[in-house]
C-alpha positions as CSV (number, residue, x, y, z in Angstrom):
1,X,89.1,81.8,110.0
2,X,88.2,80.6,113.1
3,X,86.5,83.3,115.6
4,X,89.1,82.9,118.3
5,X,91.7,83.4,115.9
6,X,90.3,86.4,114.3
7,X,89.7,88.2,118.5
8,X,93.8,87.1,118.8
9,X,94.9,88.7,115.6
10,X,92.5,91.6,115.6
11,X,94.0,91.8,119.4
12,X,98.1,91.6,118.4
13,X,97.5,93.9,115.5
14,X,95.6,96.1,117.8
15,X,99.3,96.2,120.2
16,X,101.7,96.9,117.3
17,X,99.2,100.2,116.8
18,X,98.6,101.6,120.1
19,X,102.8,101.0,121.0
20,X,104.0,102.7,118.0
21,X,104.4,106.4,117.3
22,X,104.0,106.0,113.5
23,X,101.8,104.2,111.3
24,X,101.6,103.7,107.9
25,X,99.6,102.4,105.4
26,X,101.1,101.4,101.7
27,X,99.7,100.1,99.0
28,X,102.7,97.0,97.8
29,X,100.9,95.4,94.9
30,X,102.5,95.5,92.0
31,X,105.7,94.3,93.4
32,X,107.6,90.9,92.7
33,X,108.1,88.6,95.0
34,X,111.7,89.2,95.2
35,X,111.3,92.9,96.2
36,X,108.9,92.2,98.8
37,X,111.3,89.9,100.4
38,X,113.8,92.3,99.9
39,X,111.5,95.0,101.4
40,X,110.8,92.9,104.5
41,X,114.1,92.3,105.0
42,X,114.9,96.4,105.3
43,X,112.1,96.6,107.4
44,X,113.3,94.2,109.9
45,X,117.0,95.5,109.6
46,X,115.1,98.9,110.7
47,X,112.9,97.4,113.5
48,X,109.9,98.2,111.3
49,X,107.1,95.5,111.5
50,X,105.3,95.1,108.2
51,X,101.7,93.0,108.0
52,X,100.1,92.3,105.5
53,X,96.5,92.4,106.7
54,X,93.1,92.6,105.4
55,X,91.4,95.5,105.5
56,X,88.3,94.4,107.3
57,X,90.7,92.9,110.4
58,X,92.5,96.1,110.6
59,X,89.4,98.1,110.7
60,X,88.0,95.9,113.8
61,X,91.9,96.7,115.7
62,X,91.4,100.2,115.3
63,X,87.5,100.3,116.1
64,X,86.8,103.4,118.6
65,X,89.9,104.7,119.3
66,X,92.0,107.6,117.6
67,X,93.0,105.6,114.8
68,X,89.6,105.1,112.6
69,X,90.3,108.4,111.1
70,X,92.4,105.7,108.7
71,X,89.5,103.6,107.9
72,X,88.7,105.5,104.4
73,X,92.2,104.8,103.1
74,X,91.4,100.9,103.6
75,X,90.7,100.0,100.2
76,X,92.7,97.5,98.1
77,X,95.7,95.9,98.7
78,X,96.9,97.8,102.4
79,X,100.0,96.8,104.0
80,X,100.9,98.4,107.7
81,X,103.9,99.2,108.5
82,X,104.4,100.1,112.4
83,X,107.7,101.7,113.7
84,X,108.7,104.1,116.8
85,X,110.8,105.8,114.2
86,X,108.5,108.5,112.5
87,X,110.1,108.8,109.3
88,X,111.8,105.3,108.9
89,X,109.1,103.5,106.6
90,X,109.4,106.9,104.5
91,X,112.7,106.7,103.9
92,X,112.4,102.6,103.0
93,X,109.1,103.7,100.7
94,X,111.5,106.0,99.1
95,X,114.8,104.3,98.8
96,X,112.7,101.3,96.8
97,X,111.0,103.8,95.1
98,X,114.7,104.9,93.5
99,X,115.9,101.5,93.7
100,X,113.6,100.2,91.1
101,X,112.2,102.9,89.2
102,X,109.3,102.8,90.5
103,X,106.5,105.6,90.1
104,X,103.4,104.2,91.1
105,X,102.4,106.1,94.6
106,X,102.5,103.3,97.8
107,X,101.7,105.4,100.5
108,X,98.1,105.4,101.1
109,X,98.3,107.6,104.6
110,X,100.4,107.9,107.3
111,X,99.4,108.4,111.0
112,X,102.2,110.1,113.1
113,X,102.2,111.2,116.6
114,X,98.2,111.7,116.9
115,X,98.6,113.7,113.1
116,X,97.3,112.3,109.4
117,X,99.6,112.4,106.5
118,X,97.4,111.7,103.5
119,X,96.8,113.1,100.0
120,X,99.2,113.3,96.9
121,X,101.7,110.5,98.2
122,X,104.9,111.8,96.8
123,X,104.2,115.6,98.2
124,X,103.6,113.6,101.8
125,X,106.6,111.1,100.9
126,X,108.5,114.6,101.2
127,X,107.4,115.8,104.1
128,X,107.6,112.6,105.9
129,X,111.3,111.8,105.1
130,X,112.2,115.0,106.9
131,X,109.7,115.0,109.7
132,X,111.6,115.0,113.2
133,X,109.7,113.4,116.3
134,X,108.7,115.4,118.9
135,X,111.9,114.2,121.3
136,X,113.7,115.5,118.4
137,X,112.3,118.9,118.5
138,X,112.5,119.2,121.8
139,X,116.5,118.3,121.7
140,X,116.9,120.8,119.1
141,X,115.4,123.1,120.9
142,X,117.4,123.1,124.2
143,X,120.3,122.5,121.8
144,X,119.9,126.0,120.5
145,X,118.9,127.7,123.6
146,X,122.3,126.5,125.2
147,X,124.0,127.7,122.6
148,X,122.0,131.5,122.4
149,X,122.9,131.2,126.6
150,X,126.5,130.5,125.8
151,X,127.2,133.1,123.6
152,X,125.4,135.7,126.1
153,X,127.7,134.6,128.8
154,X,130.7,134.5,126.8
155,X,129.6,138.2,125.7
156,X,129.1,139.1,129.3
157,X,131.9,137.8,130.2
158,X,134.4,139.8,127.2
159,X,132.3,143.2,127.9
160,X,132.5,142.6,131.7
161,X,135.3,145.6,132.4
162,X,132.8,148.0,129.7
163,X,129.7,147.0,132.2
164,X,131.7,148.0,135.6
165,X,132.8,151.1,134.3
166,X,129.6,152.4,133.1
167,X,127.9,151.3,136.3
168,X,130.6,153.0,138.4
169,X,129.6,155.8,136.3
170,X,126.0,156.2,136.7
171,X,126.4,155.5,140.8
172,X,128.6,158.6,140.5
173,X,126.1,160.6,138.8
């Protein structure tokens, strides 16, 4: 390949990483042509970009920055999968891995909002399905703190006469 070429891929592949909140890294060999169509076609229905890229080109796009921590899962077949939905390639990763019957292990390593998923792939597989973002958190969060300060005013509010009377009470005292 041409140098130019390589500097402009290593260059795009280096933008799908650094806009994404999740990356992961799967290992898709193994499959028939048929699935991986099929598989790129979920992925695209899910605004999930899939490359397959060789591991030398993806180790240049990720070259001093936060992101080398991946480099020792870049052996063999690797396919990246980029999405600003954390847990979106998980769930397509699992979904094929019921669809078909599948049990060889295709996740490799996952990189999500600045933290490593890697290890035993199904264990991970697990964890990532149900992982929320951090928006997410934060929602739930303030979801349940405007709940907890509803019910307090609501009490306040039903024990208000109670409160008078005992603070009439002690002012008398």
């Amino acid at each position: 390949m041409i140098k130019t070429k390589k500097n402009k891929l290593i260059n795009l592949i280096s933008s799908y990483i650094f806009k994404t909140k999740s990356i992961y890294l799967v290992n898709l060999s193994g499959l028939t042509d048929n699935q991986i169509f099929d598989w790129r076609k979920n992925c695209y229905k899910h605004k999930i970009k899939l490359k397959f890229i060789k591991n030398t080109l993806l180790k240049k796009s990720i070259r001093n920055s936060k992101f080398e921590i991946l480099n020792k899962f870049l052996k063999g077949p690797t396919t990246l999968m980029t999405s600003n939905n954390v847990n979106g390639p998980a769930l397509i990763i699992n979904n094929y891995k019921k669809k078909f019957s599948l049990k060889k292990e295709y996740l490799k390593a996952a990189f999500i909002e600045d933290i490593l998923y890697s290890g035993d792939g199904d264990s991970q597989l697990k964890t990532l399905i149900t992982l929320k973002s951090k928006n997410e958190l934060l929602l739930d969060i303030i979801f349940y703190l405007k709940f907890e300060l509803i019910n307090f005013i609501l009490n306040l509010k039903k024990n208000f006469n109670i409160i008078i009377y005992y603070l009439k009470l002690i002012k008398i005292n």
